[in-house]
Every structure is written in structure tokens, then in C-alpha cells.
TORDREN-590563 format. One record per residue: residue number from 0; residue in three letters; x, y, z of N, C-alpha, C in turn. Coordinates in nm, 4 decimals. Example, Ala and Ser with C-alpha at 12.3 -4.5 7.8 and 13.67 -1.06 7.14 Angstrom:
<atoms>
(0; "ALA"; (1.3190; -0.5690; 0.7800); (1.2300; -0.4500; 0.7800); (1.3200; -0.3300; 0.7800))
(1; "SER"; (1.2850; -0.2250; 0.7080); (1.3670; -0.1060; 0.7140); (1.2900; 0.0030; 0.7870))
</atoms>
This chain:
<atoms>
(0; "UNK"; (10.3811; -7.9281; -9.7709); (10.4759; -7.9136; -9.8803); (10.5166; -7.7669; -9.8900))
(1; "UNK"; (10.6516; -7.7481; -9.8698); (10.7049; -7.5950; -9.9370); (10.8089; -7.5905; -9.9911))
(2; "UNK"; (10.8048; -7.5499; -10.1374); (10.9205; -7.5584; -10.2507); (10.9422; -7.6747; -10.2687))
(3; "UNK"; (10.8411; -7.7532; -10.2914); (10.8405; -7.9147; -10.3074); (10.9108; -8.0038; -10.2104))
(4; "UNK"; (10.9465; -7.9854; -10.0745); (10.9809; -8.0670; -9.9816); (10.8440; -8.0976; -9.9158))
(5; "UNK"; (10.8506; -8.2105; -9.8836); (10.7938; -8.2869; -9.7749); (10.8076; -8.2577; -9.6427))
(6; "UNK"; (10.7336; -8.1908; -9.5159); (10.7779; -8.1833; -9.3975); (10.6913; -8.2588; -9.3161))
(7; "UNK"; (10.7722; -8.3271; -9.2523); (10.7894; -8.4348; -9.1049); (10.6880; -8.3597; -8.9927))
(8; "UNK"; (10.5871; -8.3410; -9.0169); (10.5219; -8.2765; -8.8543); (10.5649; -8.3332; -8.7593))
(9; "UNK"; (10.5857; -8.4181; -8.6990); (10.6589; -8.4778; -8.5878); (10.7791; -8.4045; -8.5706))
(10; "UNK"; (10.8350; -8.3849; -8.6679); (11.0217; -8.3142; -8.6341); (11.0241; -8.2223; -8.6810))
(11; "UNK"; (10.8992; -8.1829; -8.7652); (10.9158; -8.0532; -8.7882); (11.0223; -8.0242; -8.9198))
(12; "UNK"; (11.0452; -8.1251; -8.9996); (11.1373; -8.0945; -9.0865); (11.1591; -8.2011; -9.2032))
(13; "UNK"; (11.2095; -8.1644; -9.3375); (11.2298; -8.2055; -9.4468); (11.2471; -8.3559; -9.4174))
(14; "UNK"; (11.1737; -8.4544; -9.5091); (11.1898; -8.6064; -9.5148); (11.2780; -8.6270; -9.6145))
(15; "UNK"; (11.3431; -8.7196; -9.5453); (11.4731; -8.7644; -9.6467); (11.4517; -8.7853; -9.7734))
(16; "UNK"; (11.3033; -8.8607; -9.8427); (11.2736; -8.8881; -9.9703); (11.2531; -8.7639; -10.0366))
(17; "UNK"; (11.1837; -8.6556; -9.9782); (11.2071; -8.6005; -10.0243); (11.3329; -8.4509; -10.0671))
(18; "UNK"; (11.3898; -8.4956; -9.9762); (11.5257; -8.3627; -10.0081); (11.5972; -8.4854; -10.0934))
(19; "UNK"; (11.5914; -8.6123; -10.1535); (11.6278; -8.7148; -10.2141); (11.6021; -8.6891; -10.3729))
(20; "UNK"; (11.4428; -8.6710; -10.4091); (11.3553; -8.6353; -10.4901); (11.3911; -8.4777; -10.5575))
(21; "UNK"; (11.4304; -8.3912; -10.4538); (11.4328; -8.2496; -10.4902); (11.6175; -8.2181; -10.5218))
(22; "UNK"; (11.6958; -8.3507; -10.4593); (11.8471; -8.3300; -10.5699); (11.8844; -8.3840; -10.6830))
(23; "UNK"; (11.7665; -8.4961; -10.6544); (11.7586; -8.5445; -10.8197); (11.7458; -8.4520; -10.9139))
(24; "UNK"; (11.5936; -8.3583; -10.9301); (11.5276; -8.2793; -10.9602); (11.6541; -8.2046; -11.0297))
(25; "UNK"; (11.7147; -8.1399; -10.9263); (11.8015; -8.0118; -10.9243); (11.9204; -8.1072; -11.0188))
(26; "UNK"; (11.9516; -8.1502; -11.0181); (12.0667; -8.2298; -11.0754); (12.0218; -8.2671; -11.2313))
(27; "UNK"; (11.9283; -8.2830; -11.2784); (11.8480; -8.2896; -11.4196); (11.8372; -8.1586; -11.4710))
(28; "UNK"; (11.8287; -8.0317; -11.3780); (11.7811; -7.9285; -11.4723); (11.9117; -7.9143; -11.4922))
(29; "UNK"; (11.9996; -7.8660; -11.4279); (12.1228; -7.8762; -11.3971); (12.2141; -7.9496; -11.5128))
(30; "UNK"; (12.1727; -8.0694; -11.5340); (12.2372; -8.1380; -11.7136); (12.1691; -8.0602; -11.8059))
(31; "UNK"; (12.0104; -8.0287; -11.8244); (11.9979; -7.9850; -11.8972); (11.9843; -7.8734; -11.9487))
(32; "UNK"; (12.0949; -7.7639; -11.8693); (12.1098; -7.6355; -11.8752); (12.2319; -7.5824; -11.8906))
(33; "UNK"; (12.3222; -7.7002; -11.9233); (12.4380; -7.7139; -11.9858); (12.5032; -7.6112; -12.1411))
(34; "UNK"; (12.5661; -7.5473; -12.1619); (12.5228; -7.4867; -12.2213); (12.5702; -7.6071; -12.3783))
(35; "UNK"; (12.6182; -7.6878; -12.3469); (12.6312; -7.8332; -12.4915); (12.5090; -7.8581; -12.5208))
(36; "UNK"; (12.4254; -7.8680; -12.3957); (12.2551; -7.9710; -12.4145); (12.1856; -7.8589; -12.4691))
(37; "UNK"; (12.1994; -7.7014; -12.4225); (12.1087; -7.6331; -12.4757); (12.1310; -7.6205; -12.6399))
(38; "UNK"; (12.2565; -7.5914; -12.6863); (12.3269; -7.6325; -12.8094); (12.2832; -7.6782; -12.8709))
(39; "UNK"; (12.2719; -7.8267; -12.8296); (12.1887; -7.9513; -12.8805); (12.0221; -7.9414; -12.9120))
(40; "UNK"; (11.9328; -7.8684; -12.7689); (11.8456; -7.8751; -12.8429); (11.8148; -7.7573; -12.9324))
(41; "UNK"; (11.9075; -7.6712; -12.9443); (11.8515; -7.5632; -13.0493); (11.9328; -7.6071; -13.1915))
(42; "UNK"; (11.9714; -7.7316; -13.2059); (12.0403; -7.7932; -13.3114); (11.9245; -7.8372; -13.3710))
(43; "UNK"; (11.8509; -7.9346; -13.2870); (11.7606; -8.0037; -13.3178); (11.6535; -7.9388; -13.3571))
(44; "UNK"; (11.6115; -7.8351; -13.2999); (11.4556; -7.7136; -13.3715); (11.4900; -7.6806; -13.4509))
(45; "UNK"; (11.6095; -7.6324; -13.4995); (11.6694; -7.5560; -13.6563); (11.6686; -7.6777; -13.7735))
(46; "UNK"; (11.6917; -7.8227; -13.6822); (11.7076; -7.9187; -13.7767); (11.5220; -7.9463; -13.8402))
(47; "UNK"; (11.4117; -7.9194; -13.7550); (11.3074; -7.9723; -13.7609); (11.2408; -7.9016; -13.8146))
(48; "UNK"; (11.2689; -7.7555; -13.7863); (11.1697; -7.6493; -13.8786); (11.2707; -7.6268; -14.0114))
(49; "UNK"; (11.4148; -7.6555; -14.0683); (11.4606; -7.6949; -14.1706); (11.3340; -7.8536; -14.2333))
(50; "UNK"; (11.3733; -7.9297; -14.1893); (11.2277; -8.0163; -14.2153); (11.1208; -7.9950; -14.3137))
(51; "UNK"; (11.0410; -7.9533; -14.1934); (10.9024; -7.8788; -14.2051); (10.9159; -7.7609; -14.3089))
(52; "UNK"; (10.9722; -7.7198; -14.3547); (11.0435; -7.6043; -14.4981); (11.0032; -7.6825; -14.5717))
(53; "UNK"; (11.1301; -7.7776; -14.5692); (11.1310; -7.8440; -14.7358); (11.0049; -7.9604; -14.7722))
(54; "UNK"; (10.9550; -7.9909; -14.6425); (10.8258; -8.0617; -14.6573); (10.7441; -7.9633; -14.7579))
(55; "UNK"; (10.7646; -7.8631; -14.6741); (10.6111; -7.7517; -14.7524); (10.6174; -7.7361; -14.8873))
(56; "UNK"; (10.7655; -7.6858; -14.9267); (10.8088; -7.6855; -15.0922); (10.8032; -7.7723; -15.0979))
(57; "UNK"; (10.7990; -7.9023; -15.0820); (10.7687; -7.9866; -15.1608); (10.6199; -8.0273; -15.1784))
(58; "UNK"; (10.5569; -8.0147; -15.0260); (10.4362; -8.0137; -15.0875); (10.3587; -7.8585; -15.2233))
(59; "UNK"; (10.3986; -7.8019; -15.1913); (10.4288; -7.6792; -15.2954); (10.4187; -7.6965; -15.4479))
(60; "UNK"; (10.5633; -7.7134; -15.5037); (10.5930; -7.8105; -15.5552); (10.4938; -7.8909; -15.6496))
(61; "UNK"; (10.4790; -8.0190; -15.5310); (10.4139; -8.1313; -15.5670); (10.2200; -8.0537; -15.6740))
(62; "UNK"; (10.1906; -7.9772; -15.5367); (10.0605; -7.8907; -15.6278); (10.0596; -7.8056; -15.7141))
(63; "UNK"; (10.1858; -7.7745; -15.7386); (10.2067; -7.6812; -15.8883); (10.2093; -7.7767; -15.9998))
(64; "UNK"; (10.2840; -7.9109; -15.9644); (10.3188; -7.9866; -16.0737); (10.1912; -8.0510; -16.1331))
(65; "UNK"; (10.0980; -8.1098; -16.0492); (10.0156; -8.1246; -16.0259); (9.9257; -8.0518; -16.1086))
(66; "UNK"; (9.9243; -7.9603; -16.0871); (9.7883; -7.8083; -16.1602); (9.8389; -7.8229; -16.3193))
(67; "UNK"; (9.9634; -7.8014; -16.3538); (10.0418; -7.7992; -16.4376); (10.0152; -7.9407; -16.5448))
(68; "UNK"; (9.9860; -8.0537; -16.5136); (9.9592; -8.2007; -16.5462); (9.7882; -8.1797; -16.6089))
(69; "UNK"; (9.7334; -8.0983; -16.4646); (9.5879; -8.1175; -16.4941); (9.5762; -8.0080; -16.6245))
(70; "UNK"; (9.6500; -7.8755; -16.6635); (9.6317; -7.8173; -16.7597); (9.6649; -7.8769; -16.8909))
(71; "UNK"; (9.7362; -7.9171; -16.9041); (9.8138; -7.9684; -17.0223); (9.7128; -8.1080; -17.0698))
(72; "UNK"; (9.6813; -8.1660; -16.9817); (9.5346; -8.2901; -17.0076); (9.4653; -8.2267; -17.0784))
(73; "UNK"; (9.3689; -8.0972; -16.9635); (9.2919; -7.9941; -17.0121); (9.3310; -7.9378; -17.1886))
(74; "UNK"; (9.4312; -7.9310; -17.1888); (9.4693; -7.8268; -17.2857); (9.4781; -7.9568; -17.4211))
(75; "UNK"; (9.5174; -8.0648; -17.4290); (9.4740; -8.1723; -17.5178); (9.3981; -8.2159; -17.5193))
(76; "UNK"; (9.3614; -8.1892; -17.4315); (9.1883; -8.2907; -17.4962); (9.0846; -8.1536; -17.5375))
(77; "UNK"; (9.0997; -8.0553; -17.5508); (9.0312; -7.9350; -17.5734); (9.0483; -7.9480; -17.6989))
(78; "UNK"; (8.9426; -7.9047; -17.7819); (8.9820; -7.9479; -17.9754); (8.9842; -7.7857; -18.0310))
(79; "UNK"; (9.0732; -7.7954; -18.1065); (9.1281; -7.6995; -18.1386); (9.0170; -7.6524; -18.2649))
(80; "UNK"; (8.9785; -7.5183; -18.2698); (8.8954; -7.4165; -18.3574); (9.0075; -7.3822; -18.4281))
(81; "UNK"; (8.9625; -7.3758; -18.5976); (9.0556; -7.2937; -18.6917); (9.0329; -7.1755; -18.6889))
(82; "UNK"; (9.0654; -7.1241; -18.6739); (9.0782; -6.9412; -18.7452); (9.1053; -6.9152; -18.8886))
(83; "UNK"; (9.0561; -6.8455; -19.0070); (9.0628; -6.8036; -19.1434); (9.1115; -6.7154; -19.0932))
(84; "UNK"; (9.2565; -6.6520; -19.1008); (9.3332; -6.5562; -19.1898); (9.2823; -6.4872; -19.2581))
(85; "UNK"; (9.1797; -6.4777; -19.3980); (9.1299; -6.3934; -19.4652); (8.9764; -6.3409; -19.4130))
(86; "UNK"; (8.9189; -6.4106; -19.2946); (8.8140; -6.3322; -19.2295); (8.7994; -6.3094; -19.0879))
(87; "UNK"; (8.9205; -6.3381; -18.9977); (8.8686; -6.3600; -18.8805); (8.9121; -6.2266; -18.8703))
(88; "UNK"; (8.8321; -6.2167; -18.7160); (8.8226; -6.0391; -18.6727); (9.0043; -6.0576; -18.6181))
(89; "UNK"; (8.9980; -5.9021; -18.5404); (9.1621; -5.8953; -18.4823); (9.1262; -5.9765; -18.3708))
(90; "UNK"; (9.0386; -5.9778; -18.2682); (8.9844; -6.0056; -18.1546); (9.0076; -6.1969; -18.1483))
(91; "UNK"; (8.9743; -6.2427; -18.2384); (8.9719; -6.4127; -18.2812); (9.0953; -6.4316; -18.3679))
(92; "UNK"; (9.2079; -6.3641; -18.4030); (9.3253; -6.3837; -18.4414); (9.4015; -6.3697; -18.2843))
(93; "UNK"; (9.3531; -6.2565; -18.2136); (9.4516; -6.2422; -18.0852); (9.4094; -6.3247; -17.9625))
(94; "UNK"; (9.3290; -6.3778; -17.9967); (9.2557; -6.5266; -17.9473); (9.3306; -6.6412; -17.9093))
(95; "UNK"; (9.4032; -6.6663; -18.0618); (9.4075; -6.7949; -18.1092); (9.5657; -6.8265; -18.0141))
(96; "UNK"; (9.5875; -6.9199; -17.9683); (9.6963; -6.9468; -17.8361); (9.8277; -6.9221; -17.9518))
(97; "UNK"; (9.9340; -6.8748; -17.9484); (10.0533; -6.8483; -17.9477); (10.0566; -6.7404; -18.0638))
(98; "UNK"; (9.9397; -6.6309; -18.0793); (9.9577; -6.5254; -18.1431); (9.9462; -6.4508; -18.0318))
(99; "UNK"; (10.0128; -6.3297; -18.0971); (10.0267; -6.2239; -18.0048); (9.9204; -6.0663; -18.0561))
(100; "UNK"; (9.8677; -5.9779; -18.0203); (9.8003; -5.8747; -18.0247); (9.8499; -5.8052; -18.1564))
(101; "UNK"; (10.0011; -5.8181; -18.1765); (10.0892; -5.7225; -18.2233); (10.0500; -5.7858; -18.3877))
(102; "UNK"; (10.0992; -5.9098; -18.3622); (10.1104; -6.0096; -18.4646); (9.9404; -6.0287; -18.5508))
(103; "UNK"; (9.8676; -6.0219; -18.4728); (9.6813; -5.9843; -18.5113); (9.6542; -5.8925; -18.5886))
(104; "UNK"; (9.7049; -5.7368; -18.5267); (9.6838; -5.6335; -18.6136); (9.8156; -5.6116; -18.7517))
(105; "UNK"; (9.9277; -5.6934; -18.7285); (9.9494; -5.7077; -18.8634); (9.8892; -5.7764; -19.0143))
(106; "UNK"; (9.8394; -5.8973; -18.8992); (9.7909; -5.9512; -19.0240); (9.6310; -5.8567; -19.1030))
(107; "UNK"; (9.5931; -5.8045; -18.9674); (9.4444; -5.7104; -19.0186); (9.4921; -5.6103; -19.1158))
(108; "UNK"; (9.6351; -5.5862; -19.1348); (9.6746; -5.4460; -19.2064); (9.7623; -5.5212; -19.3282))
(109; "UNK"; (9.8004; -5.6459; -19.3591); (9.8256; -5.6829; -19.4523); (9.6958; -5.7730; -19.5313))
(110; "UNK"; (9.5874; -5.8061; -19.4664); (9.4940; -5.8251; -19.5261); (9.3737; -5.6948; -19.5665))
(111; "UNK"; (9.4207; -5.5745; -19.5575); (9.3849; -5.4908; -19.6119); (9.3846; -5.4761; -19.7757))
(112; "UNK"; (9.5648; -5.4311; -19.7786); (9.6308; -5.4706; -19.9399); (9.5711; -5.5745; -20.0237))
(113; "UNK"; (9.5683; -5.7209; -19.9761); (9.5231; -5.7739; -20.0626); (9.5003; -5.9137; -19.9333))
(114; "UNK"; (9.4201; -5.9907; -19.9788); (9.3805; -6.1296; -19.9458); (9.5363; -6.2288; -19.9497))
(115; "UNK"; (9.5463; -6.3080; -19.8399); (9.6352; -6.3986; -19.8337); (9.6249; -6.5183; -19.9556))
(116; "UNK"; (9.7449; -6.5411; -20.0335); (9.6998; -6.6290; -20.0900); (9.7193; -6.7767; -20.0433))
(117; "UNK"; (9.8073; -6.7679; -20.0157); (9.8723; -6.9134; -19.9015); (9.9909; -6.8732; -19.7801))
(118; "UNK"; (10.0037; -6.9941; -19.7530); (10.1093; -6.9604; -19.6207); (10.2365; -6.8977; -19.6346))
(119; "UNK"; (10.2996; -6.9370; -19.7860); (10.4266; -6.8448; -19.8429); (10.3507; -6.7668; -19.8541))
(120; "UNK"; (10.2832; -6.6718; -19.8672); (10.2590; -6.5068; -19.8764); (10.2213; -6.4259; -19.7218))
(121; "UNK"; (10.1725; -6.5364; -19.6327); (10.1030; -6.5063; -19.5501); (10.3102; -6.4566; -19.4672))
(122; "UNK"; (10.3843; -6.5777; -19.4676); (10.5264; -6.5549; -19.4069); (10.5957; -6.4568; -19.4822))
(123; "UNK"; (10.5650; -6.4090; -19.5854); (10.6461; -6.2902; -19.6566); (10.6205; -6.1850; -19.5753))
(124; "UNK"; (10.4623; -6.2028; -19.6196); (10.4323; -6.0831; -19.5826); (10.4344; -6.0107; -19.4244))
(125; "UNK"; (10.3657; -6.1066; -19.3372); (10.4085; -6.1194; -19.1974); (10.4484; -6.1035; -19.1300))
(126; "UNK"; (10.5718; -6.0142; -19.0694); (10.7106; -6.0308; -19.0044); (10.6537; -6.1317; -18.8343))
(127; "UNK"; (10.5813; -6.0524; -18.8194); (10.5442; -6.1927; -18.6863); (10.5030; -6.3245; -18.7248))
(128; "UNK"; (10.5179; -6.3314; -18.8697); (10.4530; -6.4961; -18.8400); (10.5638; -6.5327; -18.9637))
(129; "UNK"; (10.7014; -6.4814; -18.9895); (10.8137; -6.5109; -19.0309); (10.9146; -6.6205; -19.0302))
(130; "UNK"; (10.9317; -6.6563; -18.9012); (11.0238; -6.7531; -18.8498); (10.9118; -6.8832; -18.8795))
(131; "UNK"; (10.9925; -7.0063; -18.8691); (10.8960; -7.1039; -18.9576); (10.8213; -7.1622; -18.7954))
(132; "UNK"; (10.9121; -7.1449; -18.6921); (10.8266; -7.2016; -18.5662); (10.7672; -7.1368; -18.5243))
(133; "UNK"; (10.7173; -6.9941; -18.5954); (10.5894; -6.9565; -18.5170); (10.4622; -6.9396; -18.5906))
(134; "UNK"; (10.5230; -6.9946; -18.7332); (10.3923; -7.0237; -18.8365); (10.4095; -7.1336; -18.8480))
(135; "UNK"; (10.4516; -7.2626; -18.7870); (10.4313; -7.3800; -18.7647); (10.3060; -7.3555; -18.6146))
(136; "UNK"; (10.3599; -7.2797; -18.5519); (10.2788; -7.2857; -18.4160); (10.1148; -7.2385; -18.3953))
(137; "UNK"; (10.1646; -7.1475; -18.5000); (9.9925; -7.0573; -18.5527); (9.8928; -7.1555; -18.6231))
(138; "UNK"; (10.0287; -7.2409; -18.7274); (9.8974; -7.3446; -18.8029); (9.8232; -7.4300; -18.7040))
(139; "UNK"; (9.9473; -7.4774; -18.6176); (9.9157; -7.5931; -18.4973); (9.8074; -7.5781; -18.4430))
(140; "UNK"; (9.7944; -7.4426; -18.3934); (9.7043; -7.3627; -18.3046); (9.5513; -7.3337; -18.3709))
(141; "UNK"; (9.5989; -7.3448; -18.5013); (9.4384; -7.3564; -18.5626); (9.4203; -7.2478; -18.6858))
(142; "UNK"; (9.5121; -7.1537; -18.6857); (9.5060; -7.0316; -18.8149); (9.5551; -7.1379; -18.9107))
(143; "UNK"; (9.4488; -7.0760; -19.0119); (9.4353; -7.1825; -19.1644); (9.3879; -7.0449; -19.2686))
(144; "UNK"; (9.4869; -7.0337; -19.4050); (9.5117; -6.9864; -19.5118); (9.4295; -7.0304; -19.6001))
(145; "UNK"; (9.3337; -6.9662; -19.6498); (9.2095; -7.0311; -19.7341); (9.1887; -7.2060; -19.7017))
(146; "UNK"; (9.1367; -7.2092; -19.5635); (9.1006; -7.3332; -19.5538); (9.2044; -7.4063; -19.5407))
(147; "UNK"; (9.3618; -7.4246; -19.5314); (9.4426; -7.4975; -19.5144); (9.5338; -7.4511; -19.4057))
(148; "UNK"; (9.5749; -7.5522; -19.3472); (9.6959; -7.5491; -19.2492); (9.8188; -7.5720; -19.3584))
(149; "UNK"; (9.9228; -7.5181; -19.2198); (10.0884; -7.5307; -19.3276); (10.1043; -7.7061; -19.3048))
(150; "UNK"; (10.1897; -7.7339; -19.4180); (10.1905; -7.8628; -19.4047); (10.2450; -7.8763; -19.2788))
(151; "UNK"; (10.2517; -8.0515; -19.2353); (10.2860; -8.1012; -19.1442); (10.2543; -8.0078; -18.9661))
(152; "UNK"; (10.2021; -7.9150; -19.0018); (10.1449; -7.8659; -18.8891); (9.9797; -7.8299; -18.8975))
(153; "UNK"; (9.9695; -7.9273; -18.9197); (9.7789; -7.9252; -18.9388); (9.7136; -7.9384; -18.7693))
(154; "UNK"; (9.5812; -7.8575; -18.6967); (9.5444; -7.8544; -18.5831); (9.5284; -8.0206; -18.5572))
(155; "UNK"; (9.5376; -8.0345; -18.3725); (9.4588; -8.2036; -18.3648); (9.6146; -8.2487; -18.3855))
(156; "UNK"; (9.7361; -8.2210; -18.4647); (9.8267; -8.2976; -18.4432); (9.9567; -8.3318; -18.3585))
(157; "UNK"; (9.9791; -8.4170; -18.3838); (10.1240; -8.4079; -18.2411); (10.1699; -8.2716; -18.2374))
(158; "UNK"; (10.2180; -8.2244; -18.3637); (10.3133; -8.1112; -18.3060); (10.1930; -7.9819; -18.2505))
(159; "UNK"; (10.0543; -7.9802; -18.3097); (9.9829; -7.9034; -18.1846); (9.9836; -7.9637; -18.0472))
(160; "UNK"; (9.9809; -8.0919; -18.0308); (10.0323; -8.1229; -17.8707); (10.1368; -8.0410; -17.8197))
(161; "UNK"; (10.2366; -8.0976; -17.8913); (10.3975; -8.0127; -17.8824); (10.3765; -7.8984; -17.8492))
(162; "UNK"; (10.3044; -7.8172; -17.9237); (10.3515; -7.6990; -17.9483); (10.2249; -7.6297; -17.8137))
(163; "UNK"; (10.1485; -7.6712; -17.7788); (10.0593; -7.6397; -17.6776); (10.1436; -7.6755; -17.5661))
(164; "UNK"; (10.1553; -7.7781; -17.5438); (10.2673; -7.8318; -17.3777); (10.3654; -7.7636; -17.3811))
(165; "UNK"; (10.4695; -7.7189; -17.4516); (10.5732; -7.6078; -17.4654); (10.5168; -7.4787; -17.4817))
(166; "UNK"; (10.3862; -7.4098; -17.4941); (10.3230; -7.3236; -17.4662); (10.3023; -7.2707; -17.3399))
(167; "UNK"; (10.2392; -7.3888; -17.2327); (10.1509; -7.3857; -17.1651); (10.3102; -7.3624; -17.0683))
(168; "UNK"; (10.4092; -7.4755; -17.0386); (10.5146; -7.4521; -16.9796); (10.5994; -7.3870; -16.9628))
(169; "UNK"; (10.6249; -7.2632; -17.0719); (10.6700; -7.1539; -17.0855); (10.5492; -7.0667; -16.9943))
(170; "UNK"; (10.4380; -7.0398; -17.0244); (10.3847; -6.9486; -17.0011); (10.2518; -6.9748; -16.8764))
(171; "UNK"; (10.2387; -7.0915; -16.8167); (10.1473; -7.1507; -16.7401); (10.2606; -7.2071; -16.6137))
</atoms>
């Protein structure tokens, strides 16, 4: 064999099957070196690793959504601790899920002046806990004004669901 022919020791030369075999050969690379077929298959790898992309984001995706499902379970079935307003430290006010640090040491510096008497004094006085959805969200969350939540936002209830899953999705 040399350069893939077959030689005839008797004649000393190339067998018909194979110089048969070796124009086939040549005639295949030959189509597929076309520059349409090469075209084609670099159509097809761009098409497959396009693919294999959106597979991944989606598997991606799929495990964020996923993590995201398992928190929010997590995060309802977790029972919500009240916080007192008139004794908790800054540390267990800036604790409590949808207060903020800022919003903690106000209330530590308006419970200086005087003791909260209820939730209208606590929102007067307040400016972070002003707007009614974020002292709806604080009650939700578990801060309670001598022992009481604001109405209709008492901890344990739907709108602490609510207000935890729109927590967690904003910020998780």
C-alpha cells in the first residue's frame, strides 16, 4: 500500500479497485469542501452551541427559580417573632425583615423623648415608618406597639405572607 493504493506485485502497479476506492474517496472530500457544505456545516455548530446556550439559561433559570420557591416556603413557614417598639435594642429592630438600620436608630431616638403610645404616634413620629405600607410591613414583620400590631396587619397573616414574598422577590 502507498497513499492508499493497492499495488499488483505481478505488474507492479495500482489495482483497479483500488484507484476505484481512492476517486471515490477524492470525490467526497471534494463535495465536502465545497465552500456551500462548509457554510452549511458551520451553520449547523452556530445553530447547536446557540442550543446548548439557551439550554444552560434555562437550566440556570430553572435553579434560580427553584432556590427562589424553596425560600419563600422557607420564609412562610418560619414563624414570625414580635419585636416591642418600646424595648427592643437597635440591633433586634434592625433585625426585624423590612426595617432598615436608618429606620432602627430613629425609632431608638424617638423613644428617647417619650415612650410610643400606639401606632398613630409611632407614624407621626417616625418618618421611616410614615407611609402606611411600610408600617403595614413592620407590623406584618412582627414590630408591635405596646403589645399590639396595626390593625389588619397582625404577624402569621396573609398580608405577612404578602408582604414577605414581595420582600424576598425584590430583594432575594
Amino acid at each position: 500500500m502507498e497513499d492508499g493504493y493497492e499495488i499488483d506485485r505481478r505488474y507492479n502497479c495500482i489495482t483497479k479497485q483500488s484507484a476505484k476506492v481512492l476517486a471515490e474517496q477524492k470525490a467526497l472530500w471534494e463535495a465536502a469542501n465545497t465552500p456551500e457544505a462548509k457554510a452549511a456545516r458551520q451553520a449547523e455548530f452556530e445553530r447547536r452551541v446557540s442550543e446548548s446556550k439557551i439550554s444552560l439559561e434555562a437550566k440556570a433559570e430553572a435553579e434560580a427559580r427553584t432556590e427562589r420557591e424553596r425560600q419563600w416556603t422557607a420564609a412562610e413557614a418560619a414563624p414570625i417573632e414580635t419585636v416591642e417598639i418600646n424595648s427592643a435594642t437597635e440591633l433586634q429592630l434592625a433585625g426585624l425583615q423590612g426595617l432598615s438600620a436608618d429606620v432602627a436608630h430613629q425609632i431608638l431616638e424617638e423613644r428617647t423623648k417619650a415612650r410610643f403610645k400606639g401606632w398613630d404616634d409611632v407614624v407621626r413620629r417616625v418618618t421611616g415608618l410614615s407611609a402606611a405600607e411600610t408600617a403595614v410591613r413592620a407590623s406584618a414583620f412582627g414590630l408591635t406597639v405596646n403589645g399590639r400590631s396595626l390593625d389588619s396587619a397582625e404577624p402569621d397573616s396573609s398580608m405577612a405572607r404578602y408582604a414577605r414574598e414581595k420582600w424576598l422577590r425584590r430583594n432575594g
